[in-house]
N, C-alpha and C positions, 0 to 999 in steps of 0.2 A: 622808648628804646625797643629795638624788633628784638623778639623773644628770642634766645639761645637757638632753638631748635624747635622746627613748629609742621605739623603735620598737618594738610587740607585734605580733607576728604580722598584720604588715600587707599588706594584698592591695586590688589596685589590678584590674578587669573592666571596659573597654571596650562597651559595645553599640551594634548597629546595627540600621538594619534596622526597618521599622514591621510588614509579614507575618512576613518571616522572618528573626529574628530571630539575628544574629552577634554573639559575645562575642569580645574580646580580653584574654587574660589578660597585663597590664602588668609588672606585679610580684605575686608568690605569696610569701607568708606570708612576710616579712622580717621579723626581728628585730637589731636593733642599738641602742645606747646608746655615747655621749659621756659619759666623766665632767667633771661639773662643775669640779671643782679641779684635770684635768690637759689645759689644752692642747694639744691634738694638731693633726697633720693629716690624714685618711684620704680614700684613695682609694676612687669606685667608676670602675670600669673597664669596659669592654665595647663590642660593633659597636653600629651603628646597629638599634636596635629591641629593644635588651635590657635596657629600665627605666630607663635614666639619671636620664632627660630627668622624666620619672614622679617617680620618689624626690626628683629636688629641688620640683617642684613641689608634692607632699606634705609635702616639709620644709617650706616657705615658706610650709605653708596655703592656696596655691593652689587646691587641689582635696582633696576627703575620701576618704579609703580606701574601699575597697567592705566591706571587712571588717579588723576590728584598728583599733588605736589607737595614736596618735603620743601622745608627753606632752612637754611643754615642763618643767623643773623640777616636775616631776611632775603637771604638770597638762596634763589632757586639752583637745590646742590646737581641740578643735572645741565647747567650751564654755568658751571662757574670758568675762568678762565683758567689757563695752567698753575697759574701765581696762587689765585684762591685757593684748586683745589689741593695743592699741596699743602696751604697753611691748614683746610680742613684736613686732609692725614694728619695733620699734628696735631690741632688740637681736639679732631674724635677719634677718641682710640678703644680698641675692644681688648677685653680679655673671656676667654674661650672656657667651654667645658675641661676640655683635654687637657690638661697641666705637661703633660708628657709631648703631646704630638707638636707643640710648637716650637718646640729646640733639635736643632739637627746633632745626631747621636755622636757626629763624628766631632764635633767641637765641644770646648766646655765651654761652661754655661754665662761664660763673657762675652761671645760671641750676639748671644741674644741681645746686650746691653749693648756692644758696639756697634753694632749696624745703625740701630735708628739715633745714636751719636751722627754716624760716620755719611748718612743718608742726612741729616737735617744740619750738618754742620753745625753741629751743639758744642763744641771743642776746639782750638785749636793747637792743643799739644796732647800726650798719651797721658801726662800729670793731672790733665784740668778732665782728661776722661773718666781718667780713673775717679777725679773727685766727684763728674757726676754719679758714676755708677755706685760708690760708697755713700753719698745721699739720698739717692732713690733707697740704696736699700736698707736703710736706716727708717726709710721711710714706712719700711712696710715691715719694720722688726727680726731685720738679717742682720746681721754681721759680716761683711766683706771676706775677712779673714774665714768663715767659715762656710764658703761658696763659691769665691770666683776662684778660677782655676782648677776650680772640679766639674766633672761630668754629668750629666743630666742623670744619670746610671745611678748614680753616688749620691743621690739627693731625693728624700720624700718627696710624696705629692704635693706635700702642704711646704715643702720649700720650694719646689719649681712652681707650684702657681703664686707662691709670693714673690718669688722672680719673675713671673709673669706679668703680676702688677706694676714689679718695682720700674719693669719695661716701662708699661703704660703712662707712669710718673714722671719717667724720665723727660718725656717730650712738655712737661708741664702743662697735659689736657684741660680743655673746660670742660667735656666731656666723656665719661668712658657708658660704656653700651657691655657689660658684664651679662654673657649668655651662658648660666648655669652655672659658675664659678667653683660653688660648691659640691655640687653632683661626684663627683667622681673622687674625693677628699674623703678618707677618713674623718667618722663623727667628732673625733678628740680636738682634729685640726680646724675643723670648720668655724668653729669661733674664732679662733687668730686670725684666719682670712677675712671672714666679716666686718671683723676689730678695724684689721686693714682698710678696707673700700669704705667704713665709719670713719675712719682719719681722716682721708682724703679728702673728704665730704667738709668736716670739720674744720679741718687745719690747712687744706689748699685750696678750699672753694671750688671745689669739683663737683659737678652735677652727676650722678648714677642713674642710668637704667638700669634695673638691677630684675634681669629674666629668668622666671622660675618657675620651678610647678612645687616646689616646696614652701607651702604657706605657715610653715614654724621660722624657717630661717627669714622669709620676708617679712613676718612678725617684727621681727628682733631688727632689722635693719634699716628700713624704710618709714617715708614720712606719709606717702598713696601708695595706693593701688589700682590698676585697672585689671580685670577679670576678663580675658578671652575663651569665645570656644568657637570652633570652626568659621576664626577669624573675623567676629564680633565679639565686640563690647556687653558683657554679662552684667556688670557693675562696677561702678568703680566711689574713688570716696577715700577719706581718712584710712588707712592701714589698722588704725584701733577701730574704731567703729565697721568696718566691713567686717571683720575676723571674728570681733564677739559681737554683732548682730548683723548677719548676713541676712539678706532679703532677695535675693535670688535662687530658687532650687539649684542652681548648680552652683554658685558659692555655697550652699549649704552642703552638698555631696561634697566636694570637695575638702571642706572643714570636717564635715563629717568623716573622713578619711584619716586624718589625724589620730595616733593613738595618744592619748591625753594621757599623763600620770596623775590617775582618781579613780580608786577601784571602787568608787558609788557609780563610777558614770560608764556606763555602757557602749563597749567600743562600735561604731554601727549603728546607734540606736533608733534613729531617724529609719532607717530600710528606704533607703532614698534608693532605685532601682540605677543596675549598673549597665545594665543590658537596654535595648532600644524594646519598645510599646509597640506591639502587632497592634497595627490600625492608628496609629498615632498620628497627625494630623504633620503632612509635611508640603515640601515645596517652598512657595515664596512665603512663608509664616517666619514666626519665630524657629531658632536653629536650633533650639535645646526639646520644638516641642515632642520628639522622638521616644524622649527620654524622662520626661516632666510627669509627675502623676498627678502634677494640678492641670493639665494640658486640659483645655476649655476649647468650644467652637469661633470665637474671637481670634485664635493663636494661629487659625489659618492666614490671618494678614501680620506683616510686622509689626513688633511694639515699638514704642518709641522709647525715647530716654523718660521715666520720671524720676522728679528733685524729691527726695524721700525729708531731704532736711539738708542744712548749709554745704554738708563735706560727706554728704551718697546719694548717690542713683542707680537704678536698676532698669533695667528694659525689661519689663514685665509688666505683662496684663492685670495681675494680680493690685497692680499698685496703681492702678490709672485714677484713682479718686484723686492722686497727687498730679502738683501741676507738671505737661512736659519740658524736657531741655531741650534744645536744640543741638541735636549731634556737633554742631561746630563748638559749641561753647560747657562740651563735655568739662574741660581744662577746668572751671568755674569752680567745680565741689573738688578739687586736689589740693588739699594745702601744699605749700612749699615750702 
């Protein structure tokens, strides 16, 4: 069976500039695949500018690779015919940072619900609409009665973005592509959302990408992870085994960023540097060696993937006594 969704060496190049001429390299040569028959959730993780934002908008069809190929159920989603790509809007749907920006102020918050009814022909009377919109949102732990027919205005964050998802349910996705979900949510609420996109997973066989730069909430939610920074692959692997024994310097900043509740442990402790290395060894090397205080004369060429053990690897020099992956067969160490 052709995977859910499957990335071939895909690379995402920025340009600017009408004289002279600036590239930004978004995402370099990512490979990844979902299997179709096992729902998972996987994390990508990373700072702000290290592909997130990129990879879901490629996922969604947003935007074309510069080079490499996405496939949908093994079809290449930048030829699909009209009939396909509508069934992909249906079933890959996103839900967004912004809990607010996606509902128009002047409508209340049914509106959201009836369109992609009223767009995919999910209904055909206002009785059977309304039933789906009282199961999606049962679905994501609303109450009908205490939301539709009110205003986006009149409704927390943590109730417009679980209307957000209930949207996303609605269409009965295999996949949704979740960029930030949490970010913008009160702390208290963010577990209930979570809980929710954990249902889904659970109870409807929905596959998550679940995009963040918050490695406590991707703890809690997720089965992998893969680790970007300026649109390479840092590490990826198990979600348990990356988080408490990360083998990347920049998984380790990162983690190390986390304030842990453990007043033995020292917030910082590592002094992993935040700021970029005068003299650091750059260009075609590794992406992190700017910033790296193990940065070595080797790091001027790229590292490859090493397999540290079944479910992680890291592209790091430091680990080359381990045998390489083959960037294609990253997918390999991510349980599902």
């Amino acid at each position: 069976m052709a995977p859910l969704i499957e990335l071939r060496n895909v690379s995402k190049v920025y340009s600017k500039g009408l004289i002279a001429r600036a590239s930004t390299v978004a995402l370099d040569n990512l490979s990844l695949s979902l299997d179709a028959d096992k729902p998972t959730i996987m994390t990508v993780a990373g700072e702000s500018g290290s592909g997130k934002t990129t990879l879901a908008m490629l996922l969604l069809g947003f935007i074309e690779p510069s080079s490499g190929q996405i496939y949908y159920q093994g079809k290449d989603i930048t030829k699909l015919s009209p009939v396909e790509r509508t069934q992909f809007r249906k079933e890959v749907q996103a839900v967004f940072q912004d809990p607010f920006a996606v509902f128009n102020p002047f409508y209340p918050v049914d509106h959201l619900l009836s369109v992609p009814i009223d767009k995919f022909k999910l209904a055909d009377s206002k009785a059977k609409a309304r039933n789906l919109m009282e199961e999606a949102l049962n679905g994501v732990g609303l109450r009908a009665e205490d939301v539709l027919g009110r205003f986006p205005h009149q409704l927390s964050g943590g109730q417009r973005q679980r209307i957000n998802v209930a949207r996303a349910l609605l269409l009965k996705p295999k996949l949704i592509v979740a960029d930030e979900p949490v970010s913008m949510v009160d702390a208290s609420l963010r577990a209930t959302i979570l809980e929710s996109l954990r249902k889904l997973n659970k109870e409807y066989g929905i596959s998550i990408i679940y995009i963040t730069h918050d490695l406590t909430t991707a703890f809690h939610v997720a089965n992998s992870i893969v680790v970007l920074y300026r649109g390479g692959v840092m590490e990826a692997g198990d979600i348990e085994t990356v988080i408490k024994s990360p083998q990347h310097p920049y998984t380790r900043l990162l983690i190390d960023s986390i304030p842990w509740p453990d007043l033995d442990r020292r917030w910082g402790g590592d002094q992993m540097p935040i700021k970029e290395i005068e003299g650091a060894l750059m260009g075609t090397g590794c992406k992190f060696a700017s910033r790296c205080p193990f940065v070595m004369e080797k790091c001027k060429n790229l590292p490859a993937h090493f397999r540290l053990n079944q479910h992680q690897t890291a592209s790091c020099f430091l680990h080359d006594q381990h045998p390489m992956l083959d960037v294609e067969k990253l997918t390999e160490v991510l349980p599902m």
